[in-house]
C-alpha positions in Angstrom: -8.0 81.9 -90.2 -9.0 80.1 -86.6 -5.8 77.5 -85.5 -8.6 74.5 -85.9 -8.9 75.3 -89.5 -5.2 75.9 -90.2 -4.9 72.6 -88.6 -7.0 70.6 -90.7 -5.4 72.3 -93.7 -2.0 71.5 -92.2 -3.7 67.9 -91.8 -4.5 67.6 -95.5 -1.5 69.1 -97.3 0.7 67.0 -94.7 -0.6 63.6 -95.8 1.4 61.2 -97.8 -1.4 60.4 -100.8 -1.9 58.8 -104.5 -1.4 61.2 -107.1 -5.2 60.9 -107.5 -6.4 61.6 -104.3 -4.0 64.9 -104.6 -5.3 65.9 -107.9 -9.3 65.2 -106.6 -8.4 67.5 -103.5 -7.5 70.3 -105.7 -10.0 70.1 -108.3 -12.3 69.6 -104.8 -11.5 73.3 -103.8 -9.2 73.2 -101.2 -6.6 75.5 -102.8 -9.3 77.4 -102.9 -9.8 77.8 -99.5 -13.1 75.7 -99.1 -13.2 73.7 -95.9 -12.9 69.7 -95.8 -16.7 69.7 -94.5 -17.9 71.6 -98.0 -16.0 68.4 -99.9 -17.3 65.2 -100.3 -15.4 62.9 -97.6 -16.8 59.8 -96.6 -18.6 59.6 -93.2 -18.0 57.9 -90.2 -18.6 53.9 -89.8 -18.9 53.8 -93.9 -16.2 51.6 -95.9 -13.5 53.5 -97.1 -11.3 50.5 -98.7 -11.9 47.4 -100.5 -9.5 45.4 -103.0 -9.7 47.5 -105.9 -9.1 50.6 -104.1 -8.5 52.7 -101.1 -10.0 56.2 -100.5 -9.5 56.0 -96.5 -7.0 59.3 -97.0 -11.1 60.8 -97.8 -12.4 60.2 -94.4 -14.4 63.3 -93.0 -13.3 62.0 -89.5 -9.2 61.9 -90.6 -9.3 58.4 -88.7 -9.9 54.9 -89.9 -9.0 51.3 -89.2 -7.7 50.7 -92.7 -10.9 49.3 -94.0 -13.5 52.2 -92.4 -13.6 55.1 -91.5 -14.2 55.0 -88.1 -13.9 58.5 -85.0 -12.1 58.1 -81.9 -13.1 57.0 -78.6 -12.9 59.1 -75.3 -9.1 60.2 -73.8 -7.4 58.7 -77.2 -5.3 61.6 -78.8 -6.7 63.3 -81.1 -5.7 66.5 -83.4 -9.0 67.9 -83.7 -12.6 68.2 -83.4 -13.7 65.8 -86.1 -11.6 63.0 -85.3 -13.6 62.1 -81.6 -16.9 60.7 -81.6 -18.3 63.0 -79.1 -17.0 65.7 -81.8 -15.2 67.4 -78.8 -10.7 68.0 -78.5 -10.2 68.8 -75.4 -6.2 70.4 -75.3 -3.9 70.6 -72.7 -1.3 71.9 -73.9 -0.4 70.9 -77.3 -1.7 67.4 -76.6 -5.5 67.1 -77.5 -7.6 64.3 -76.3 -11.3 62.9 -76.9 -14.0 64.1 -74.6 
């Protein structure tokens, strides 16, 4: 397994989430070993939240502004690839930021 994967693994067993949103990731395959990509997340710039519920945990981009899900910007921190809008995490170090 590449680090970038491990990552976003690390990345989706390491959020705090609803018991729901838990139970949808594991009947979603990802004890199973099948990437985040192969699930159904929601895409960038699309709502994620609205009164009755919140599924921002399910963004494809692991970002959001708490009502959609939304990529970063160039040089703001980042943890991988999917989170920048120019899809590119440049590291130094241990410390990634947006291209």
């Amino acid at each position: 397994m590449d680090h970038s994967r491990f990552d976003r693994l690390a990345r989706v067993f390491g959020r705090s989430r609803t018991r729901r949103a838990a139970f949808a990731l594991l009947l979603g395959g990802v004890s199973a070993g099948v990437s985040r990509e192969a699930m159904a997340c929601i895409a960038t710039d699309k709502r994620c939240s609205t009164k009755k519920r919140d599924k921002c945990d399910l963004c494809c981009s692991y970002f959001n502004d708490g009502t959609y899900c939304r990529c970063k910007p160039s040089r703001k921190s980042c943890g991988n690839d999917l989170e920048c809008c120019s899809g590119l995490c440049s590291f130094t170090g241990s410390k990634g930021r947006c291209s």
